[in-house]
C-alpha positions as protocol buffer text, in pm:
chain_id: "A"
residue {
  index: 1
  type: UNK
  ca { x: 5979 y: 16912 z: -11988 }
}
residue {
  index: 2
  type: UNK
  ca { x: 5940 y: 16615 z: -12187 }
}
residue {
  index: 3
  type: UNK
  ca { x: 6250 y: 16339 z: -12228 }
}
residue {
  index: 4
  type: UNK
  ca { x: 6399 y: 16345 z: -12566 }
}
residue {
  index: 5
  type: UNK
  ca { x: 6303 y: 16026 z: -12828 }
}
residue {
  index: 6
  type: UNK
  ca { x: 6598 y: 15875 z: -12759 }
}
residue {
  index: 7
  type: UNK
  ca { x: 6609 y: 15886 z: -12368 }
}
residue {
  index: 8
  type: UNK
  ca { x: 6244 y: 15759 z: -12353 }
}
residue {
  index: 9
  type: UNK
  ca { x: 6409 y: 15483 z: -12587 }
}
residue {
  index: 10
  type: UNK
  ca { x: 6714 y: 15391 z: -12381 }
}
residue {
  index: 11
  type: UNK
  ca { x: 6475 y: 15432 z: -12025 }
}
residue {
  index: 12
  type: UNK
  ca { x: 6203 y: 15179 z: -12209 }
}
residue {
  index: 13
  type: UNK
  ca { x: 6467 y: 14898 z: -12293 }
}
residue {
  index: 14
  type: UNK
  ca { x: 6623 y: 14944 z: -11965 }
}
residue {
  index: 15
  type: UNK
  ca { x: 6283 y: 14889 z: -11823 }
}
residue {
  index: 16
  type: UNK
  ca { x: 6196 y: 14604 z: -12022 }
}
residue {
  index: 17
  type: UNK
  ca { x: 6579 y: 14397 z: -11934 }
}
residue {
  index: 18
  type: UNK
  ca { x: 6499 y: 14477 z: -11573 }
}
residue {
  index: 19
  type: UNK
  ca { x: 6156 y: 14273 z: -11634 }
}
residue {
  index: 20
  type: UNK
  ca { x: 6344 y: 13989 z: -11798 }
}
residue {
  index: 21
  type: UNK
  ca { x: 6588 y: 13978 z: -11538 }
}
residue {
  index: 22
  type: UNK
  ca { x: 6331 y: 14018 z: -11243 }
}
residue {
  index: 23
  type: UNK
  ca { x: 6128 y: 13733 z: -11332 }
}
residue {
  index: 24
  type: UNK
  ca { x: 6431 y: 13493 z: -11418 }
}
residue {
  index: 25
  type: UNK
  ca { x: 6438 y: 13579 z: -11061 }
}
residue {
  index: 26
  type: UNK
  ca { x: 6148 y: 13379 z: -10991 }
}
residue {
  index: 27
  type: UNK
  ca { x: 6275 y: 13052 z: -11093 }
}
residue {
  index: 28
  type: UNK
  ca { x: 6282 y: 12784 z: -10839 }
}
residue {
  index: 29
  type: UNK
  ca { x: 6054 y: 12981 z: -10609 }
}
residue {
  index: 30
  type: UNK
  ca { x: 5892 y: 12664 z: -10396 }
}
residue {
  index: 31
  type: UNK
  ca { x: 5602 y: 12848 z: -10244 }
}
residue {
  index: 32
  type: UNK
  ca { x: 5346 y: 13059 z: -10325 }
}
residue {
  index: 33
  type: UNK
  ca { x: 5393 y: 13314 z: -10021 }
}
residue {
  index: 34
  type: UNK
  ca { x: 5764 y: 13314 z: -10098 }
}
residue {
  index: 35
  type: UNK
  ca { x: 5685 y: 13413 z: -10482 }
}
residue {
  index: 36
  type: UNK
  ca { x: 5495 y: 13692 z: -10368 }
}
residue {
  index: 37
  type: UNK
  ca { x: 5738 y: 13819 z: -10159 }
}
residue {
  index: 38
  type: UNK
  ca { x: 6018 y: 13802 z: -10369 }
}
residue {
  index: 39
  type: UNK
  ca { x: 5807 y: 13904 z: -10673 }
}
residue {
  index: 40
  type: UNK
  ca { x: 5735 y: 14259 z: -10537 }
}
residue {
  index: 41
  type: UNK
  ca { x: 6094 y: 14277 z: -10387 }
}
residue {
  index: 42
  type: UNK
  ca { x: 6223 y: 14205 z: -10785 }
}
residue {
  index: 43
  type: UNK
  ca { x: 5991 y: 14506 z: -10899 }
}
residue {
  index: 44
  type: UNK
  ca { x: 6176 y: 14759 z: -10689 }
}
residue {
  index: 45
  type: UNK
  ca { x: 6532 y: 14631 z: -10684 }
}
residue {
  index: 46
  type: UNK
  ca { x: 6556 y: 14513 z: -11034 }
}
residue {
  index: 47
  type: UNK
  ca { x: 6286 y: 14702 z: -11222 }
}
residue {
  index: 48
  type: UNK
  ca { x: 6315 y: 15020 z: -11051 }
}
residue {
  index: 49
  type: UNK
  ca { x: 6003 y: 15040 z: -10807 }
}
residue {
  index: 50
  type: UNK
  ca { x: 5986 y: 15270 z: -10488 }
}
residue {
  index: 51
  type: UNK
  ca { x: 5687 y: 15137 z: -10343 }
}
residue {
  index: 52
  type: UNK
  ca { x: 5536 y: 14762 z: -10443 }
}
residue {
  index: 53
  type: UNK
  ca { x: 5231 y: 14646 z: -10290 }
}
residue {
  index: 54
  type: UNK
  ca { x: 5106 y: 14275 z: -10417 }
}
residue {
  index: 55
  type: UNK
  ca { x: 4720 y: 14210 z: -10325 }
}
residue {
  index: 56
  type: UNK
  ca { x: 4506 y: 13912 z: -10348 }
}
residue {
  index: 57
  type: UNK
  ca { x: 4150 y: 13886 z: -10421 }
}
residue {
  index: 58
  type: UNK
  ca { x: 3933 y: 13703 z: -10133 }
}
residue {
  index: 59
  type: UNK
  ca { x: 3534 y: 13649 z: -10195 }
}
residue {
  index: 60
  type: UNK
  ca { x: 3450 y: 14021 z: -10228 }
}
residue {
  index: 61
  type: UNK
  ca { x: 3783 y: 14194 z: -10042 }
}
residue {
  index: 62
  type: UNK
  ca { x: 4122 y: 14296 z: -10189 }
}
residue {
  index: 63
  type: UNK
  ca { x: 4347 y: 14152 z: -9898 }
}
residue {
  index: 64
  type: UNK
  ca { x: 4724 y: 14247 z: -9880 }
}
residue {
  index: 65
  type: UNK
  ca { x: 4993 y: 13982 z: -9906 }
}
residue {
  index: 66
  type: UNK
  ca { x: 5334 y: 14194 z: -9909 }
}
residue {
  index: 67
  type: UNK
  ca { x: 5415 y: 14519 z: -9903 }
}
residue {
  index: 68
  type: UNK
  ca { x: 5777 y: 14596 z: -10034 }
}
residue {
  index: 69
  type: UNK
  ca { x: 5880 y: 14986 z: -9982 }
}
residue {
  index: 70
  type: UNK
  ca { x: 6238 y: 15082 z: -10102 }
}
residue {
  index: 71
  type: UNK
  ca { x: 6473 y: 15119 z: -9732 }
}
residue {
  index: 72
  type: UNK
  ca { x: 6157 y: 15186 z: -9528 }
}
residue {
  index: 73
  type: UNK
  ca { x: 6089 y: 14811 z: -9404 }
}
residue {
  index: 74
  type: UNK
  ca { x: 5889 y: 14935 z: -9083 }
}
residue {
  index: 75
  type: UNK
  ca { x: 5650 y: 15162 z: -9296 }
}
residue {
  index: 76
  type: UNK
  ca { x: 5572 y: 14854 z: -9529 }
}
residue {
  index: 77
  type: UNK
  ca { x: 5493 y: 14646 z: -9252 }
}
residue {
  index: 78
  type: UNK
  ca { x: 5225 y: 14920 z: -9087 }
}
residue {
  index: 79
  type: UNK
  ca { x: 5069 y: 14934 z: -9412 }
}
residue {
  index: 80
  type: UNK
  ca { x: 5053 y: 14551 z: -9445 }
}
residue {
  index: 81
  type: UNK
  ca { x: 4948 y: 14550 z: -9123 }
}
residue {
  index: 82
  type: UNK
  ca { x: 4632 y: 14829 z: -9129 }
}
residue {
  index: 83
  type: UNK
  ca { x: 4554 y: 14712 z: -9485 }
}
residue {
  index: 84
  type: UNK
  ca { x: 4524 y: 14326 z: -9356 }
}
residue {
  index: 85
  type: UNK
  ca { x: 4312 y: 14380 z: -9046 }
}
residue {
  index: 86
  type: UNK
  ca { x: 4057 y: 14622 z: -9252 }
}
residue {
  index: 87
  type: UNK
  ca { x: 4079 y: 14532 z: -9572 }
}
residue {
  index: 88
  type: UNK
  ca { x: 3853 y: 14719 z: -9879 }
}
residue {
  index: 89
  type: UNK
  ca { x: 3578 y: 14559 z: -10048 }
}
residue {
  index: 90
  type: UNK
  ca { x: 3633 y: 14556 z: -10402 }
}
residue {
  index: 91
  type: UNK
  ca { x: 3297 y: 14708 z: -10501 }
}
residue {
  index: 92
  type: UNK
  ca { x: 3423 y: 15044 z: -10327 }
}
residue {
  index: 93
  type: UNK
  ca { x: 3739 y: 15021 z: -10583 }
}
residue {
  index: 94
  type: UNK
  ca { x: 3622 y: 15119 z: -10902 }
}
residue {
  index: 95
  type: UNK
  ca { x: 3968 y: 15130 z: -11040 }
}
residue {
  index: 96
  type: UNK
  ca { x: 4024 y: 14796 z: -10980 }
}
residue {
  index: 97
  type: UNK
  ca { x: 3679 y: 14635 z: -11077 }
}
residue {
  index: 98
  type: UNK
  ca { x: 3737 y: 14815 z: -11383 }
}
residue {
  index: 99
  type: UNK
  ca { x: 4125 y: 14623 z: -11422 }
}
residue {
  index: 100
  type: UNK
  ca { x: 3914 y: 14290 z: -11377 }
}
residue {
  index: 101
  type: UNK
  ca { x: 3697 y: 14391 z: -11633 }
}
residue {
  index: 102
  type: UNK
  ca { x: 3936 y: 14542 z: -11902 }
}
residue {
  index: 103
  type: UNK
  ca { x: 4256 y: 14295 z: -11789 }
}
residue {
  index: 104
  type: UNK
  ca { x: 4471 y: 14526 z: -11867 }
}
residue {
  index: 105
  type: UNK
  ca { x: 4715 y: 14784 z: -11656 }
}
residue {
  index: 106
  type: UNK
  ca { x: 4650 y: 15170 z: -11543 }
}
residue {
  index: 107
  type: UNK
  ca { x: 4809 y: 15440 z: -11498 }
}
residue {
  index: 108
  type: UNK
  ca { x: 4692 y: 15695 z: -11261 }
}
residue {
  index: 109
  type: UNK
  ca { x: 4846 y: 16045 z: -11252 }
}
residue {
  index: 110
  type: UNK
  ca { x: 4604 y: 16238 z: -10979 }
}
residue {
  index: 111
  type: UNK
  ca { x: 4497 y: 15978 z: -10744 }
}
residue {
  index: 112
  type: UNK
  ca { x: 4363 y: 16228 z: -10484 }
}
residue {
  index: 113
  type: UNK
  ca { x: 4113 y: 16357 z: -10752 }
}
residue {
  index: 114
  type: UNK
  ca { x: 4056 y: 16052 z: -10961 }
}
residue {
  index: 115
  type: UNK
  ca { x: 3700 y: 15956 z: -10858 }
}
residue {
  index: 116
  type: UNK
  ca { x: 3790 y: 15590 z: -10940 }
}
residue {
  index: 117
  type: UNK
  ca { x: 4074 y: 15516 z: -10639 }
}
residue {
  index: 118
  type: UNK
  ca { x: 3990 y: 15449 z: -10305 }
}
residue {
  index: 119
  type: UNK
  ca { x: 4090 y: 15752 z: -10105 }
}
residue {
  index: 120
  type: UNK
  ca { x: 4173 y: 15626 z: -9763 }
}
residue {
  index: 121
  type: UNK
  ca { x: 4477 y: 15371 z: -9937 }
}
residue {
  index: 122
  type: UNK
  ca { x: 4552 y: 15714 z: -10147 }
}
residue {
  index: 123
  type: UNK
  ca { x: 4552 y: 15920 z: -9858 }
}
residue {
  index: 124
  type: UNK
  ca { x: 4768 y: 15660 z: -9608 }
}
residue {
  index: 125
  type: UNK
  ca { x: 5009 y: 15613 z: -9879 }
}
residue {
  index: 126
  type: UNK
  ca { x: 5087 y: 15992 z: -10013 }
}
residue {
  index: 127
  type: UNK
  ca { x: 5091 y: 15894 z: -10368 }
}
residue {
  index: 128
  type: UNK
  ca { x: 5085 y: 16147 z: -10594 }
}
residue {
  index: 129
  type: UNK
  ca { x: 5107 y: 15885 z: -10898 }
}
residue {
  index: 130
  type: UNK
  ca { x: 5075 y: 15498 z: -10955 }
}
residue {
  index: 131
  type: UNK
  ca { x: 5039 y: 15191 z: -11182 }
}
residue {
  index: 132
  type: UNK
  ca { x: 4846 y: 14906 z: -11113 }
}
residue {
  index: 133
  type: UNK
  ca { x: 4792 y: 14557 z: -11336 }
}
residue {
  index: 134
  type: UNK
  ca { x: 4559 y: 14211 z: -11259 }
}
residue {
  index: 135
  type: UNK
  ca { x: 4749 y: 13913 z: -11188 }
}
residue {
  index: 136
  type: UNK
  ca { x: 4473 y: 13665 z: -11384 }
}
residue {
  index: 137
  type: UNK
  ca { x: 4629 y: 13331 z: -11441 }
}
residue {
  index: 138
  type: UNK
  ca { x: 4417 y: 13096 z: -11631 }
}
residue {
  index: 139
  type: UNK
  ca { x: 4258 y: 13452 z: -11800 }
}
residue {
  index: 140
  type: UNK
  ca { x: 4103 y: 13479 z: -11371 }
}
residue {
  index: 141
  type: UNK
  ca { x: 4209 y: 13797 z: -11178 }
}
residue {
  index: 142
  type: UNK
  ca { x: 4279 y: 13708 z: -10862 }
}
residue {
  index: 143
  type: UNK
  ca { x: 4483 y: 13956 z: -10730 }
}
residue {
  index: 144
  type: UNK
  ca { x: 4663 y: 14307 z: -10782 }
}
residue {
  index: 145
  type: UNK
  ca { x: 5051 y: 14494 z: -10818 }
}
residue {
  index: 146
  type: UNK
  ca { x: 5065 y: 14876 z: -10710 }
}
residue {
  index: 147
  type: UNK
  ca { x: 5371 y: 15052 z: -10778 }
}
residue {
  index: 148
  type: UNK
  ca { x: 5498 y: 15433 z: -10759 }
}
residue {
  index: 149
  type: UNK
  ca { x: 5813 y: 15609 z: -10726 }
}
residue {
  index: 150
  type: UNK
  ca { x: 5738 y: 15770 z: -10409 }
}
residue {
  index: 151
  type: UNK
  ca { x: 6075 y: 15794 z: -10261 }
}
residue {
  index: 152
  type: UNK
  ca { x: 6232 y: 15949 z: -10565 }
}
residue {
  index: 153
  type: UNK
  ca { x: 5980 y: 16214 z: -10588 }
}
residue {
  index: 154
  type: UNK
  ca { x: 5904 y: 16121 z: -10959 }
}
residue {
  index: 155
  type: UNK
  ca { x: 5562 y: 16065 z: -11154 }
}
residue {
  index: 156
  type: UNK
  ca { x: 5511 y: 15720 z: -11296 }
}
residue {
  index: 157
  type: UNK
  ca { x: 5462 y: 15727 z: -11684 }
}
residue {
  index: 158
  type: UNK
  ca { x: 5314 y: 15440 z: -11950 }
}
residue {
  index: 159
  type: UNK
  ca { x: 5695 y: 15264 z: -11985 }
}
residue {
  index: 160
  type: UNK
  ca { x: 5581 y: 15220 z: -11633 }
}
residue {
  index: 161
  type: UNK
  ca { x: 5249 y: 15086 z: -11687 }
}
residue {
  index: 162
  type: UNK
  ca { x: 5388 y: 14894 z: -11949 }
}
residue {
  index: 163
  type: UNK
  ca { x: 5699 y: 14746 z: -11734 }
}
residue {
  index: 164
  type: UNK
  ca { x: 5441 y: 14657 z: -11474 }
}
residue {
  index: 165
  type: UNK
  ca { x: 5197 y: 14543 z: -11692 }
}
residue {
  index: 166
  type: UNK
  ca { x: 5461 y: 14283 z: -11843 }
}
residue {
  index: 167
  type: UNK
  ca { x: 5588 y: 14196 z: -11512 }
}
residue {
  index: 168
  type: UNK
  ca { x: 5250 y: 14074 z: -11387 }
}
residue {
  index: 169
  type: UNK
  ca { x: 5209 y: 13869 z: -11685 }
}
residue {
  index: 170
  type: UNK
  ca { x: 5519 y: 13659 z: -11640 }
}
residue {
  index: 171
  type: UNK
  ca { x: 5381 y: 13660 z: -11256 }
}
residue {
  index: 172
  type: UNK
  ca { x: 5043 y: 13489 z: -11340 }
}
residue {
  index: 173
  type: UNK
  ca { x: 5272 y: 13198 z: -11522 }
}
residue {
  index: 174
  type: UNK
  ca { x: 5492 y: 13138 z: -11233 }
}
residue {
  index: 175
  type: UNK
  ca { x: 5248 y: 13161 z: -10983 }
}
residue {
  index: 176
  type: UNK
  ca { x: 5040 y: 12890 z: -11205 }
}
residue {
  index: 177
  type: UNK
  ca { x: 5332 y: 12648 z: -11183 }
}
residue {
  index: 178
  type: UNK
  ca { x: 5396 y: 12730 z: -10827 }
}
residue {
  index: 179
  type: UNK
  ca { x: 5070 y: 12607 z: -10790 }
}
residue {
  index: 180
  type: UNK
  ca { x: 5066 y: 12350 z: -10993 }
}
residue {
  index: 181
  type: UNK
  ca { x: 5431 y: 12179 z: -10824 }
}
residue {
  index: 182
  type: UNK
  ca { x: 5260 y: 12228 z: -10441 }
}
residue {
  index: 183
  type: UNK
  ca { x: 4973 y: 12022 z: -10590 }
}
residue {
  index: 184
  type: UNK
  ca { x: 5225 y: 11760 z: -10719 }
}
residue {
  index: 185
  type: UNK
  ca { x: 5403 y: 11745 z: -10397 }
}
residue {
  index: 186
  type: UNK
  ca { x: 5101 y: 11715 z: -10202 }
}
residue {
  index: 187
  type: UNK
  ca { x: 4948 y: 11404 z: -10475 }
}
residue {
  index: 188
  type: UNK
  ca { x: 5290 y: 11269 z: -10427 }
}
residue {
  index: 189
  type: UNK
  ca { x: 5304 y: 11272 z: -10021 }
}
residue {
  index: 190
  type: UNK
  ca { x: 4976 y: 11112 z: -10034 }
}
residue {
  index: 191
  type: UNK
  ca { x: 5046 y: 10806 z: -10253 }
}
residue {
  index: 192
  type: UNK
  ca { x: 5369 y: 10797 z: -10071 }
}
residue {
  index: 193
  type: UNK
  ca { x: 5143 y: 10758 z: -9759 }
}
residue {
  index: 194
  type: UNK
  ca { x: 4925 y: 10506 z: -9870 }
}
residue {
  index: 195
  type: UNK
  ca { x: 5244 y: 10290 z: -9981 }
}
residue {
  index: 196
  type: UNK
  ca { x: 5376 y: 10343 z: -9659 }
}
residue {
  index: 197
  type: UNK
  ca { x: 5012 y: 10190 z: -9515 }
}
residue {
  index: 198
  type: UNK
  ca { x: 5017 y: 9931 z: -9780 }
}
residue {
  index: 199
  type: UNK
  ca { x: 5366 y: 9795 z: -9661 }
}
residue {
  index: 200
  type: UNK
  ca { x: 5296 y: 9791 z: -9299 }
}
residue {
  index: 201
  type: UNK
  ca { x: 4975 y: 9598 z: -9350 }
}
residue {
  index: 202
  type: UNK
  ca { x: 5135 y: 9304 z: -9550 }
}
residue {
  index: 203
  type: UNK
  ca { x: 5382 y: 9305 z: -9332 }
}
residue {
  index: 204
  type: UNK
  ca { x: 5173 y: 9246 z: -9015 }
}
residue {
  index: 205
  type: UNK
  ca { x: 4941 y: 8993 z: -9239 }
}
residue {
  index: 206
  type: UNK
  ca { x: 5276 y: 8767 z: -9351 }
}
residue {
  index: 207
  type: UNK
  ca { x: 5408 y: 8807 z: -9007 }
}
residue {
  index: 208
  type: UNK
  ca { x: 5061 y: 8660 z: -8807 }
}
residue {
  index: 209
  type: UNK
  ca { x: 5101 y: 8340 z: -8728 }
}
residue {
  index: 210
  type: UNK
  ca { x: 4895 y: 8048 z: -8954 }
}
residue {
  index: 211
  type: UNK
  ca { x: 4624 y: 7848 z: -8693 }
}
residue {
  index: 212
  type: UNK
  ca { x: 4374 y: 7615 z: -8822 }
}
residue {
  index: 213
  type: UNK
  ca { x: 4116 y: 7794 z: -8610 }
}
residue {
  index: 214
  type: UNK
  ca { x: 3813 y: 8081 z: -8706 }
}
residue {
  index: 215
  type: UNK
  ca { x: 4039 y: 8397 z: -8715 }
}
residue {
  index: 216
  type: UNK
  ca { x: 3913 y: 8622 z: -8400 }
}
residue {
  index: 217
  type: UNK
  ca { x: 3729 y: 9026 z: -8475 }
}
residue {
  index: 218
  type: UNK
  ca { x: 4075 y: 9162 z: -8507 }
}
residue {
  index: 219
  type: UNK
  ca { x: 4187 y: 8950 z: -8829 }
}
residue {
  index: 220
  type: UNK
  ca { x: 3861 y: 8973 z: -8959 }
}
residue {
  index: 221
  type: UNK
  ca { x: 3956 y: 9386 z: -8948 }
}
residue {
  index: 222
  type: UNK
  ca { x: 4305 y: 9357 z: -9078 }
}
residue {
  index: 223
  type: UNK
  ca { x: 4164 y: 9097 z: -9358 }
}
residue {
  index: 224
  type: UNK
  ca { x: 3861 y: 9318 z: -9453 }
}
residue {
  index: 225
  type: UNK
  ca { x: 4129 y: 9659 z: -9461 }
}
residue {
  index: 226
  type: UNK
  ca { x: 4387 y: 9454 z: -9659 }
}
residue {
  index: 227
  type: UNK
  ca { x: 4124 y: 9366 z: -9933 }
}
residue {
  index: 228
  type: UNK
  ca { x: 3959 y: 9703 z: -9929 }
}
residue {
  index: 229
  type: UNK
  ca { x: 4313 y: 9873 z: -10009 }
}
residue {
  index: 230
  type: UNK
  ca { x: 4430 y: 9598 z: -10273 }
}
residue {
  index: 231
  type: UNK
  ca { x: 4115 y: 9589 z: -10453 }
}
residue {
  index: 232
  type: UNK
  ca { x: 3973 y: 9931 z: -10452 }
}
residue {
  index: 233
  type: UNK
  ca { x: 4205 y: 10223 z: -10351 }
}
residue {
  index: 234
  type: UNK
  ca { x: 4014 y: 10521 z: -10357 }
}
residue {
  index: 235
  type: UNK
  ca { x: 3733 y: 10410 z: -10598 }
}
residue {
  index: 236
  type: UNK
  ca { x: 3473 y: 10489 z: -10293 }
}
residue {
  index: 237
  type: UNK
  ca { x: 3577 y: 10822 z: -10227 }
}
residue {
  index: 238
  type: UNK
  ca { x: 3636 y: 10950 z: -10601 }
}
residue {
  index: 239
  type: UNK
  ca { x: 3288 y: 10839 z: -10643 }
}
residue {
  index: 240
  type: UNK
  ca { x: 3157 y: 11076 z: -10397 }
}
residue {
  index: 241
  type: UNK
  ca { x: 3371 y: 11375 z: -10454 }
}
residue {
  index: 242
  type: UNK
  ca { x: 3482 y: 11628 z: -10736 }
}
residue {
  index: 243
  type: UNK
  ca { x: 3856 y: 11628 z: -10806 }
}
residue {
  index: 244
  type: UNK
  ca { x: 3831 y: 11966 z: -10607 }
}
residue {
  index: 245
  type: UNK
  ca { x: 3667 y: 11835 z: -10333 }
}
residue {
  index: 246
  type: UNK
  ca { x: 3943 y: 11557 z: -10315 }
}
residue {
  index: 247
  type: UNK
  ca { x: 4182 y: 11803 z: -10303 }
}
residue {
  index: 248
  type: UNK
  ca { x: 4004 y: 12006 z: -10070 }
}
residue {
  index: 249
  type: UNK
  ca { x: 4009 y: 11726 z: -9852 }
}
residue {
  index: 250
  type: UNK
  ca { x: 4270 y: 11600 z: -9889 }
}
residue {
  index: 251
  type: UNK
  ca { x: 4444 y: 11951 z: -9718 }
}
residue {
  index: 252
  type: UNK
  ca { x: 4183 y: 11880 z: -9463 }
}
residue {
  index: 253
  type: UNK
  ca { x: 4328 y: 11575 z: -9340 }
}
residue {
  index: 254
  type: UNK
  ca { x: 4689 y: 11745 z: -9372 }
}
residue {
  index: 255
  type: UNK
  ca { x: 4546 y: 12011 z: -9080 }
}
residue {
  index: 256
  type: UNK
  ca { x: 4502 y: 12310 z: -9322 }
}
residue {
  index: 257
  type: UNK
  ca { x: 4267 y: 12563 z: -9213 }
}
residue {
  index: 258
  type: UNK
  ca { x: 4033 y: 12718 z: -9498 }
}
residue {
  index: 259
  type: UNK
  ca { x: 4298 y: 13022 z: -9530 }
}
residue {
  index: 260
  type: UNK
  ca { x: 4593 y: 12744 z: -9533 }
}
residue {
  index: 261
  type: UNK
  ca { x: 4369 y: 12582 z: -9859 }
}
residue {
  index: 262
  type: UNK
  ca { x: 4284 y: 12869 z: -10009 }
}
residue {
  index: 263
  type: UNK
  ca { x: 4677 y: 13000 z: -10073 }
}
residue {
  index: 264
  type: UNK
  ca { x: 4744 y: 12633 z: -10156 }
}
residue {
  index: 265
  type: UNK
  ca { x: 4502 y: 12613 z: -10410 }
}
residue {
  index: 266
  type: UNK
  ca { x: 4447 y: 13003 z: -10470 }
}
residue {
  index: 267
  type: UNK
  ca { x: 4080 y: 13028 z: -10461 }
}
residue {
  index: 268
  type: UNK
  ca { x: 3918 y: 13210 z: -10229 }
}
residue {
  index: 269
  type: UNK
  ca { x: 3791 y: 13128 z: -9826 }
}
residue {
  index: 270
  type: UNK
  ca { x: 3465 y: 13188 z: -9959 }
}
residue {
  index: 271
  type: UNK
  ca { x: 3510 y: 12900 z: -10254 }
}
residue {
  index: 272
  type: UNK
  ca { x: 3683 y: 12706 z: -9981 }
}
residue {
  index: 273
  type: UNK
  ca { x: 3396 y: 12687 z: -9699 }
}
residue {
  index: 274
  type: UNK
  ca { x: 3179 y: 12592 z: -10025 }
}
residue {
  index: 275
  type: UNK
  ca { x: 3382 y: 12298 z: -10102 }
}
residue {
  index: 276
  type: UNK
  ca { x: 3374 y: 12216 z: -9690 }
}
residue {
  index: 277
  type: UNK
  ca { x: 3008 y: 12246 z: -9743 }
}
residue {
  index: 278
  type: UNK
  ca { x: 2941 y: 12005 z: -9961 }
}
residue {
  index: 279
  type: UNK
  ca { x: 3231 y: 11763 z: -9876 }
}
residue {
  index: 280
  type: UNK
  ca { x: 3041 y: 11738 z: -9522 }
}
residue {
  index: 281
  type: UNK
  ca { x: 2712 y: 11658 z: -9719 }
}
residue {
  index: 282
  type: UNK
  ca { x: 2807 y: 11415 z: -9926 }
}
residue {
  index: 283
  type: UNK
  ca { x: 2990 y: 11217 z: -9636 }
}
residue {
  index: 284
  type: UNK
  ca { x: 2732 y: 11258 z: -9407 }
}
residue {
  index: 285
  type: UNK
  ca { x: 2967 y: 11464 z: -9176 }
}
residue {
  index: 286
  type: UNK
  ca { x: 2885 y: 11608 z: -8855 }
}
residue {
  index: 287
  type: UNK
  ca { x: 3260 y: 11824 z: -8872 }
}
residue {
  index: 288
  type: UNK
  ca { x: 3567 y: 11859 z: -9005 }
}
residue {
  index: 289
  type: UNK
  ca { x: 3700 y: 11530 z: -8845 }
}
residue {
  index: 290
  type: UNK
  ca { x: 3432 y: 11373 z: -8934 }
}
residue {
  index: 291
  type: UNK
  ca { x: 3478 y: 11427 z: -9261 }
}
residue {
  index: 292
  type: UNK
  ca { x: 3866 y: 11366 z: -9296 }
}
residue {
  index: 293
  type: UNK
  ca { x: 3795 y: 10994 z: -9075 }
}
residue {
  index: 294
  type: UNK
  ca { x: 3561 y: 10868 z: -9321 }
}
residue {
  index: 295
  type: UNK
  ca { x: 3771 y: 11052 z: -9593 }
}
residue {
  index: 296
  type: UNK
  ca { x: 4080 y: 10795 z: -9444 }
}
residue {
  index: 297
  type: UNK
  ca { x: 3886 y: 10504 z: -9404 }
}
residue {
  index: 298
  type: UNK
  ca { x: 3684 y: 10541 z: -9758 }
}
residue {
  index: 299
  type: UNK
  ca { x: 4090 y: 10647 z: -9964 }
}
residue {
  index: 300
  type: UNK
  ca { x: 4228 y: 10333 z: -9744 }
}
residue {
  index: 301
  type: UNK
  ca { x: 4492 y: 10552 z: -9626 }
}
residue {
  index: 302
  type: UNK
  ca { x: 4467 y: 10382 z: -9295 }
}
residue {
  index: 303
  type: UNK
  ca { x: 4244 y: 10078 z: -9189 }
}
residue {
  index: 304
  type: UNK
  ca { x: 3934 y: 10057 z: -9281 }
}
């Protein structure tokens, strides 16, 4: 039986203020893996979601990053769980490659028969009906929200699509200044680093004692790093690398493994072992600590 005009009116705006209020929600989220989270928890408790599953793309795979199902916490985390440790390629998801393509939001009504869903998700997850949208920041799909209304028993409609579609908008903003602020705070750790460096030098060069004798290998070191760092900071190693790669590196040195870099920065691991590549290359690396030494000594973040 189909709702009456003004039901399907009063459901749509109620659909649309739990939107507004869901991402207001978001505000003040300081990490990407914490947006996520609390993104898909927003689309059940505030928009009205059963079932939320948030996905990201990596190289060629559509990798999980939180499951959020409506009172059944353990089920979410088996999904999660199976979905992260064998995770679909994206070529076998025609639904999806056709979201990247169109960047817009679906609804499907008969996932079991729809030739474009990927039956073994369908078939773990009982759906009888979904909606799915791109997050694609920067106009860049790089991940995925799945919701039903499994628990309720109910078929998702197009205020649904919509809802979700609208939702996922306002997602691809925040995440892009979630983003953007870890960047910032890493930038800003690293010049307060060097400052840090800076200050302990001078203070070990005023504090040396003055001899009218030929200064010995180890002020000749601390004389040579104190003029690199005053005259040049960084010019050497900017030079070499893309801004990118600088960042890239820069997480390096911090201890981030590719995975670690590729959330920071939300490209892929694939992207990320690229940038590695050539980093390595253009350094004249043998490895990772290779690279992040001469990466020190060339930024003057340390002695040189």
């Amino acid at each position: 039986m189909a709702e009456h005009p003004t039901s399907v009116t009063e459901r749509g705006h109620s659909l649309l203020a739990g939107v507004q209020q869901g991402l207001s929600h978001l505000r003040g989220v300081g990490s990407l893996t914490r947006l996520l989270e609390k993104a898909a928890q927003e689309l059940g408790q505030t928009v009205g979601f059963d079932r939320v599953i948030i996905s990201r793309v990596v190289d060629s795979y559509l990798v999980a990053e939180c499951v959020w199902f409506r009172d059944h916490a353990e089920e979410a985390k088996t999904l999660l769980d199976a979905w992260q440790s064998s995770p679909p390629e994206l070529t076998h998801l025609l639904l999806e490659t056709e979201l990247v393509r169109r960047r817009s939001a679906a609804l499907v009504t008969d996932p079991i028969n729809d030739r474009r869903t990927y039956k073994p998700l369908m078939q773990a997850t009982a759906t009888t009906s979904y909606v799915a949208a791109p997050i694609a920041p920067e106009g860049r799909v790089i991940g995925f929200v799945h919701a039903d209304q499994h628990y309720k028993g109910a078929a998702v409609d197009l205020l649904d699509r919509d809802a979700l579609w609208t939702f996922t908008e306002g997602l691809g903003y925040a995440i892009e200044r979630t983003v953007l602020t870890e960047r910032l705070r890493a930038q800003r750790d690293g010049v307060r680093q060097m400052v840090v460096s800076v200050d302990a030098l001078t203070s070990e060069l005023f504090a040396a004692d003055v001899d009218m004798v030929e200064g010995g290998q180890e002020t000749r070191e601390i004389g040579h790093a104190a003029v690199s760092m005053v005259i040049a900071p960084e010019s050497r190693i900017r030079s070499l690398l893309t801004p990118r790669e600088l960042e890239v590196l820069g997480l390096m040195a911090e201890g981030s493994t590719n995975g670690d870099i590729a959330n920071r920065l939300v490209i892929s691991e694939g992207t990320v072992k690229s940038h590695v590549k050539h980093i390595l290359r253009k350094l004249r690396a043998a490895n990772r600590a290779e690279a992040v030494s001469r990466f020190m000594r060339l930024s003057q973040v340390g002695p040189a």
